[in-house]
C-alpha positions, 0 to 999 in steps of 0.5 A: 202337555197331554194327560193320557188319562183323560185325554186333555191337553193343557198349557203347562204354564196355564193351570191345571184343570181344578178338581172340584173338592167333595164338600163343594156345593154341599148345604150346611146340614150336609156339611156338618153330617160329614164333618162328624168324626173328624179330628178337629185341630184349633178348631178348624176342620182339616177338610177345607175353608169350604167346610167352614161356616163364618169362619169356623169349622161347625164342629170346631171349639165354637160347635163342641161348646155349644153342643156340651153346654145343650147336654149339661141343660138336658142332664141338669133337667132330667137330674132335677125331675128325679125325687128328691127321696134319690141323693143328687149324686146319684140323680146326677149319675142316672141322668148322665147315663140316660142323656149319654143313652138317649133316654131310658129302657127298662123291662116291664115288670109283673108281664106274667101275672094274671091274663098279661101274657095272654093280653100280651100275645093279642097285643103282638097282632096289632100294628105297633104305631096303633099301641099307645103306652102310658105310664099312671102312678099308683098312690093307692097301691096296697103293695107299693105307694110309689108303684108306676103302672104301665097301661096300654090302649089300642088306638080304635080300641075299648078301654085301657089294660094294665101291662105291668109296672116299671120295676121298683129300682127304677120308678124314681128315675121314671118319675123323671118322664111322667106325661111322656109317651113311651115306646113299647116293644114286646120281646121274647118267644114263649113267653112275652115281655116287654120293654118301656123306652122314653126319649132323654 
């Protein structure tokens, strides 16, 4: 038989020339990246047996049970290092959201007293990887014993300078990530402000 596409001939009787399937030589990580998104039905993948690692499909029962099981850990933990002062209903509510989102983003409160906005402008110049932001409780703060200070130091640099503070709404939450390193991002056009984000 002659395939004018191709220009092969073939005996009919024989088999055809095989088409290799598209996940065929892929490693595992590979697999379960293209795997992502697809319906799964009884727990197998519909692309093929060579999606398959052991038998089951990685994001198959087996694959999603585990996965749930490490995002109830994450929330149970982030949940139990809120304060005690927020009910752990609402603990549990925050923490869902920050495990769903990935961690937690706040706006930098307080960014236009003083000399922030001018600290802020120097602070643009820099490379961003060589900025390190901290965030230091403030128990002897007149205002707000509860109050986190959002600090920042450029590497090379001298000193440290207070940027601002995490607003009041959030502070119980954010105790959650103290000794964590947040990322700090600097918005705005005339006047500067900033955001906190810190990894789930």
């Amino acid at each position: 038989m002659y395939n004018p596409v191709t220009g092969e001939i073939w005996n009919s009787e024989a088999a055809k020339p095989r088409k290799p399937h598209p996940n065929e030589g892929r490693t595992q990580e590979e697999l379960i990246e293209r795997c992502q998104g697809v319906e799964v039905k009884n727990g197998v993948c519909p692309h093929s047996a060579v999606c398959q690692a052991n038998g089951k499909c990685p994001f198959g029962a087996e694959y999603k049970k585990a996965k749930r099981n490490a995002l109830l850990s994450k929330v149970c933990g982030i949940a139990n290092r809120i304060p005690r002062s927020v009910s752990r209903k609402e603990a549990f509510s925050r923490a869902w959201a920050i495990a769903r989102n990935g961690g937690l983003e706040v706006a930098v409160a307080g960014t236009s007293y003083g000399t922030r906005q001018e600290a802020l402008g120097r602070l643009a110049g820099y490379d961003p990887k060589s900025v390190i932001a901290l965030l230091v409780p403030e128990p002897d703060n007149a205002h707000d014993p509860d109050a986190i200070a959002v600090k920042v130091m450029v590497n090379g640099g001298k000193g440290i300078y207070t940027l601002g503070y995490v607003p009041r709404t959030e502070t119980a939450t954010a105790r959650a990530f103290l000794g964590r390193t947040p990322e700090l991002r600097l918005v705005g056009g005339e006047t500067i402000g900033a955001r906190i984000r810190l990894a789930a």
